[in-house]
N, C-alpha and C positions, 0 to 999 in steps of 0.2 A: 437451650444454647449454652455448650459447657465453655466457647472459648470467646475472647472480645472481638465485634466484628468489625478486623483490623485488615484491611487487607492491603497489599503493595501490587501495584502498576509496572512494572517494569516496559516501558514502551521503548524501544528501538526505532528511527525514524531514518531516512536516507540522510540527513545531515546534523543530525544530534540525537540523543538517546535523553530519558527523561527516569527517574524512579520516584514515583506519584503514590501519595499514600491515602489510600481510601475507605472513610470509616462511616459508616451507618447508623445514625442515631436519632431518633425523635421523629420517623419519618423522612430524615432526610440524610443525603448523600454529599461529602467533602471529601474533596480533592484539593491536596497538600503535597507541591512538587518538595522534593526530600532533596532531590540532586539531580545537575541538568550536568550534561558531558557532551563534549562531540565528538561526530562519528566523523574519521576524514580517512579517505581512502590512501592507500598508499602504491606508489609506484616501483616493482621493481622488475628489475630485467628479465623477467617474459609475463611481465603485466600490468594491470590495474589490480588491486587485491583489497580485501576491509582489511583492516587493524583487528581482530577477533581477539587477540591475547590480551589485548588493553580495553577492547569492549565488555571485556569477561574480568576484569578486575572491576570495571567501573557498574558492574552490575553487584557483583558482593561488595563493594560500596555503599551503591544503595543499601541494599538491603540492611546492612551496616547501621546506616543513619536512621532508616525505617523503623528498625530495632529499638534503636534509641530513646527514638522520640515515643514510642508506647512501650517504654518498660521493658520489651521484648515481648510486649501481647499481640503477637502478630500472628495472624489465625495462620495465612498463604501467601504466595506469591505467586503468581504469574509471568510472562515473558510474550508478548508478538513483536513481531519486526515485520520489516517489508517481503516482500516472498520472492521466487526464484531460486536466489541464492543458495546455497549448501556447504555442506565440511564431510570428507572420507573420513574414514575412522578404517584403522589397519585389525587384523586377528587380535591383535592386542586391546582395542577399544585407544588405542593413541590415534590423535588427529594426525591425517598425511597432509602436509602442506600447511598455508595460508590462504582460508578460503576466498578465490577470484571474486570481485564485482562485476555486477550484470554489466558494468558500460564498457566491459573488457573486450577490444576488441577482435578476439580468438573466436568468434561466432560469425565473423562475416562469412559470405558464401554458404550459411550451415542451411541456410532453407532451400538453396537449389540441391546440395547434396542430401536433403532428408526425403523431398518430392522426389526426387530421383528413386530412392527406394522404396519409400510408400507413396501414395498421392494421397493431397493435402486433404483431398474429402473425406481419404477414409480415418488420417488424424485426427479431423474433426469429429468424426460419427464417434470414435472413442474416447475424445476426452472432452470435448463442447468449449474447450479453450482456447480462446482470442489468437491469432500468430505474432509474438512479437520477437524479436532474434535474441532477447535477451532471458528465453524461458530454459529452465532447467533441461528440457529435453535437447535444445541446441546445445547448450553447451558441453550436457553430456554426449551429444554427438560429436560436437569440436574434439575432444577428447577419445574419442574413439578413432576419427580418422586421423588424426595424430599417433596414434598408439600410446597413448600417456601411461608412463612407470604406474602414478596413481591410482590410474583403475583398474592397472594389473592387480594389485595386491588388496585392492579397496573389498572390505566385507560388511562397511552399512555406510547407507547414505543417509543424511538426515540433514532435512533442510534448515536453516538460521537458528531458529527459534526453537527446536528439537534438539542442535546440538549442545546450546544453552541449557536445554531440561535434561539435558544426560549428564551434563556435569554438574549441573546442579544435585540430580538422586539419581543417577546410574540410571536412568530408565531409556532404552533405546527405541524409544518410536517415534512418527510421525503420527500431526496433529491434523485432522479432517484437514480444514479450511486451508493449512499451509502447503497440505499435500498437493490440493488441488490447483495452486497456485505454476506446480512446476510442466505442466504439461504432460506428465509420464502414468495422470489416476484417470481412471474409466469413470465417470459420472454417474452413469449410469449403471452400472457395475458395481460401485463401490467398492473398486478393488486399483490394484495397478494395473495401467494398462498392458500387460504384459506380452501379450502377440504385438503389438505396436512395439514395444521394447526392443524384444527377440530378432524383428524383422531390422532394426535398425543396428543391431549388433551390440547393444547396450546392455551387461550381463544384469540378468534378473534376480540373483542372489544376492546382491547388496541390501533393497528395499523392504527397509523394517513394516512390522504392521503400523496400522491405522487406526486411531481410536479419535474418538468421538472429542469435538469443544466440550470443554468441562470436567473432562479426564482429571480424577485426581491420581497424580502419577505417584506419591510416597511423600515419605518425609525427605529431606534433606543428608543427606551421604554424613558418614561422621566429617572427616576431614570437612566438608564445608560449614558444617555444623560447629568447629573448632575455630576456624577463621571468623564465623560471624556472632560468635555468643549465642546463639541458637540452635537444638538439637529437634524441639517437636514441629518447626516449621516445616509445615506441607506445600508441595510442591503441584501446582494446578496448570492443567493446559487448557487455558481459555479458548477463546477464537485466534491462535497463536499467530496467523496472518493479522496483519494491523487495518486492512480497511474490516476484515469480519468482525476485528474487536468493535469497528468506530462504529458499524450498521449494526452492531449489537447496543449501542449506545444514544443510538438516533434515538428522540422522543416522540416517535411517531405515533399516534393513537389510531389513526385506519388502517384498512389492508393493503390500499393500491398508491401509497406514499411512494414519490421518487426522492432520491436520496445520491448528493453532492460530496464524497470524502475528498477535502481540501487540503493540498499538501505540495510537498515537493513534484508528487504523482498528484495527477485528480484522478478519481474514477467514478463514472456516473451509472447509475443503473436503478431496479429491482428488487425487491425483493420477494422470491418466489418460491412454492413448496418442490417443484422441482425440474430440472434442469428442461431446458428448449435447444433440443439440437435439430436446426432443419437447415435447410437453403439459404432461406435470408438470414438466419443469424450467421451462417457463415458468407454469405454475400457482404454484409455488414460488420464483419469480423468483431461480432461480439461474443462474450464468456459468460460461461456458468460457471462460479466459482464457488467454494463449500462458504456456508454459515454456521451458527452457534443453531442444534437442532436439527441437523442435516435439512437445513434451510439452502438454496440457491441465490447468488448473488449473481444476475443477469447484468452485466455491465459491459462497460469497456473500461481500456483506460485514455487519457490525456494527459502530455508530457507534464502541465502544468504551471507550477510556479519556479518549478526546475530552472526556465529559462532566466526569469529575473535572479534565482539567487545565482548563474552562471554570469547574467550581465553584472550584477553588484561582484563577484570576483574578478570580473577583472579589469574592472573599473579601477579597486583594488589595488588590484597588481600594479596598474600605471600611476598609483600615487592618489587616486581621487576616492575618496570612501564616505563612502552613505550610508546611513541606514536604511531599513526597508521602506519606515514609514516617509521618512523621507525621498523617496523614489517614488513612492505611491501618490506623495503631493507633487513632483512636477509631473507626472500624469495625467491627475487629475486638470492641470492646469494645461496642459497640452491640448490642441485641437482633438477632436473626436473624427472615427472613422476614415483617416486619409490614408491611411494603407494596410489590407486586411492581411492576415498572417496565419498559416496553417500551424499551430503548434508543435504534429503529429509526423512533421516532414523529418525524412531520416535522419540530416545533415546536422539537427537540432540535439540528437541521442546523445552524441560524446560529449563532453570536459574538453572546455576551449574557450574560444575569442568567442561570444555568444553574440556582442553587437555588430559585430563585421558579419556574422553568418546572417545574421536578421537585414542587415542592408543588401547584403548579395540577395536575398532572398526576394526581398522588394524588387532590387532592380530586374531581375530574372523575370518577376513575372509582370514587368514594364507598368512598377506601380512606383508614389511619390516614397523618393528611401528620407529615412526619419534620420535626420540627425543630432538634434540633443539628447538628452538620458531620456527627457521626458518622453518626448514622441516615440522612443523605443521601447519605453516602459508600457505606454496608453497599446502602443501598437500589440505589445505581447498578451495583455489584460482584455482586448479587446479581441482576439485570436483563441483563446481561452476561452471567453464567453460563447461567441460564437458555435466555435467546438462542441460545447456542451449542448447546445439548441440543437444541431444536427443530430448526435448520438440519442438524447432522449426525444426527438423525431423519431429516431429508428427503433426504439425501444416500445415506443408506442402503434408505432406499426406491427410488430411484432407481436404483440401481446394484445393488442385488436381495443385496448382503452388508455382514457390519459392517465396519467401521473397524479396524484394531487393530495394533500401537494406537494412541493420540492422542497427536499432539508438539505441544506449545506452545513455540514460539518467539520470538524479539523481546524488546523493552525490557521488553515487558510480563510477562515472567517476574519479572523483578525486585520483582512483586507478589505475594508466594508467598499474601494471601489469599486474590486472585484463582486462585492456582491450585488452591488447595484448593478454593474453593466451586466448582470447576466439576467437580473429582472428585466433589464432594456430588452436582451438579446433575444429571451425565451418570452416578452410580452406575459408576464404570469406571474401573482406572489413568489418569493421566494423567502424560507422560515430561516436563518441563522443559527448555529449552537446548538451544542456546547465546544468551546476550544478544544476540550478536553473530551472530546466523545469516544476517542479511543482507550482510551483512560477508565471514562466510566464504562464502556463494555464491555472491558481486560475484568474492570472490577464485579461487575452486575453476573456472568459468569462464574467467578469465584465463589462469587455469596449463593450463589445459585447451587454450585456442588459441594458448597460447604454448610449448605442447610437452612442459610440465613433467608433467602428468599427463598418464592418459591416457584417462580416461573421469571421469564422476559418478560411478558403482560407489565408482573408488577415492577419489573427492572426498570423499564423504561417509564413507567408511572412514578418510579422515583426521579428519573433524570428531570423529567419534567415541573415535577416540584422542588426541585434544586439548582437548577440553573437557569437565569436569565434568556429567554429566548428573540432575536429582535427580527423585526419584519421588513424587508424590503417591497414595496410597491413601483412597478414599471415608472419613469417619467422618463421626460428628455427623449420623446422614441422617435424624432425624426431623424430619417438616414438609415436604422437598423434594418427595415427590410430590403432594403436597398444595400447594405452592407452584406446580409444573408446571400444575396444573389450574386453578389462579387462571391464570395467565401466561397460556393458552390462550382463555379467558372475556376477559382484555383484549382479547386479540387478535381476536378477536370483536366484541368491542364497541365496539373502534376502530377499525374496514375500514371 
């Protein structure tokens, strides 16, 4: 080992970014947030759009403080973010625009006009990916039945966390896991889905190659090298998608573990050597999404905690301000199960009034609407939970065995309501940690193609001997099946 095994996090999240510095020693694995930033979308007159110029200072920031704090013995760096998302790069390699957010509302109607040209099965049979209106392939279609300037003159696409690695070392590609994130890569194929492209009018000459989780892409470009006092730092594309970094950081020891990434997004699912595209997964609108190993992520997603941090905004906005935990305790203290909540419902997608949509939504489906924080808080956590009992239902139908067991990982641990009511919801242990699991997977990939480990096996054998892990056991189960069957009758009633 010639170099210190130093490595930085770069984690990008829907509502803050983090640069987590992660060093390996004695057997064991530290994680050291460096710099915590947020991500806040910005509004402007034809849309929703990320802040990218200031998410991209605040990344050589980190890396900045990273530096610092070891000397400059900073073996790599890493970057995943949330997926869909993307940035045009023009003949020049210069970004066209401000790249849009997935909640932008320029994709409506995109699924009746994409079925219109292909049908949705044969989407499916090519890319084994979930439909939600906010995947790179809509919005690359939004943009085509618009005739957008942008993609006239557009010569690569590269999704979030690819554009980030282009300016970090010039390198122009697309990362397995985040590819497969946008809707537009053949799974099965390994390739882009390119007659799927073609038929939709979407030119096929933008989309760079494809290379593997653990890509070590180069060093660092001089100029950035000059801004951050570092010239031999290398530049790695881990599982560049943030749930592949987290399921790369789960500390799972068997093969048939199900697996909870908790966040703004949840997404529950599998882990599988490779993809399942048939009927019921897509009956079930579940995904095959890339992992670190051209491993498959059979999941779904669920809206998640999205909704609370949209009720705490704009609680906010009217003067009243909580914190989380503090929302989490009048929850807790709330009545249980008096009115079940689909998370998943469309209405929920946008940026808005989030407690008025949750009370329409009660009354709609002639259930008791919640009127303090708390009972809107219990009601969202308890809609959540639920959620996930159904999907990993279907997951296990699917795959013909159970789960076992279930790891919850992500920020969203740090909601041990929520971890309880979903032991209630699923009747079944469920294992907690690391907070930081996408962190240590960004990391555990790094050291992986930077020599320091030598597989996932023992990636995760370190997570496990480094971070505290806490157990939730089912109680309090009276009313959940009887909740399940309500949850089921919405879902019914709302197709």
């Amino acid at each position: 080992m010639k170099h210190a095994p130093n490595f930085l996090a770069l984690d990008l999240g829907a509502e803050s970014g983090r640069a987590i510095l992660g060093q390996i020693s004695s057997g064991q694995l530290t994680l050291t947030e460096v710099h915590r930033f947020l991500n806040v979308p910005v509004r402007l007159p034809d849309g929703l759009h990320w802040d990218t110029p200031r998410l991209w200072t605040d990344v050589k920031e980190g890396i900045c403080l990273a530096g610092r704090q070891v000397d400059g013995k900073l073996a790599s760096v890493g970057v995943d973010t949330w997926g869909v998302d993307f940035g045009l790069l023009d003949r020049d390699g210069a970004l066209i625009g401000i790249p849009y957010h997935y909640r932008d509302s320029r994709t409506d109607g995109m699924f009746e006009e994409a079925f219109r040209r292909v049908p949705k099965e044969e989407i499916f049979a090519q890319t084994g990916i979930q439909f939600l209106i906010l995947n790179s392939l809509f919005q690359l279609l939004a943009m085509v039945v618009r005739k957008s300037p942008a993609l006239e003159i557009a010569q690569t696409f590269l999704m979030t966390p690819d554009l980030f690695n282009y300016w970090l070392c010039g390198s122009k590609v697309s990362e397995f896991s985040i590819a497969t994130t946008s809707q537009c890569y053949d799974t099965g194929k390994r390739e882009w889905a390119w007659q799927l492209l073609e038929r939709l009018g979407i030119p096929t000459h933008i989309f760079p190659e494809v290379v593997p989780s653990g890509t070590v892409l180069g060093k660092v470009a001089p100029w950035v090298a000059e801004e951050i006092g570092m010239s031999e730092l290398m530049v790695v594309a881990p599982a560049c998608h943030d749930t592949g970094s987290a399921v790369a950081g789960v500390p799972a020891s068997s093969p048939n573990f199900g697996w909870i990434s908790s966040g703004t997004w949840s997404i529950v699912g599998a882990e599988l050597a490779s993809p399942i595209i048939n009927q019921k997964a897509l009956e079930y609108n579940l995904t095959n999404e890339g992992g670190y190993g051209y491993s498959t992520r059979f999941c779904r997603n669920v809206m998640g905690l999205w909704l609370v941090q949209q009720c705490r905004r704009t609680w906010m906005q009217q003067g009243e301000e909580h914190s989380y935990p503090e929302l989490t305790e009048m929850a807790a203290q709330a009545k249980p199960l008096q009115s079940i909540l689909d998370p998943d419902r469309a209405e929920f997608l946008r940026p808005g009034d989030m407690p008025t949509r949750i009370r329409e939504f009660c009354r709609r489906t002639k259930q008791p609407i919640p009127q303090t924080k708390g009972e809107i808080i219990r009601c969202v956590l308890e809609g959540i939970a639920l959620r996930y009992r159904w999907i990993i239902e279907r997951l296990e139908e699917v795959l013909g065995h159970p789960l076992d067991p279930i790891h919850i990982v992500g920020g969203g641990t740090k909601n041990q309501l929520l971890s309880q009511l979903t032991a209630n919801a699923l009747n079944r242990q469920v294992i907690t940690g690391p907070v930081e699991a996408t962190a240590a997977g960004n990391v555990i990939v790094q050291a992986i193609a930077m020599g320091d480990l030598a597989s996932l096996e023992e990636g995760r054998a370190l997570v496990r001997k480094s971070f505290p892990l806490q157990v939730f056991e089912p109680r309090d189960r009276s009313g959940w099946d009887e909740a399940y069957g309500r949850f089921l009758e919405i879902l019914t009633l709302e197709a």
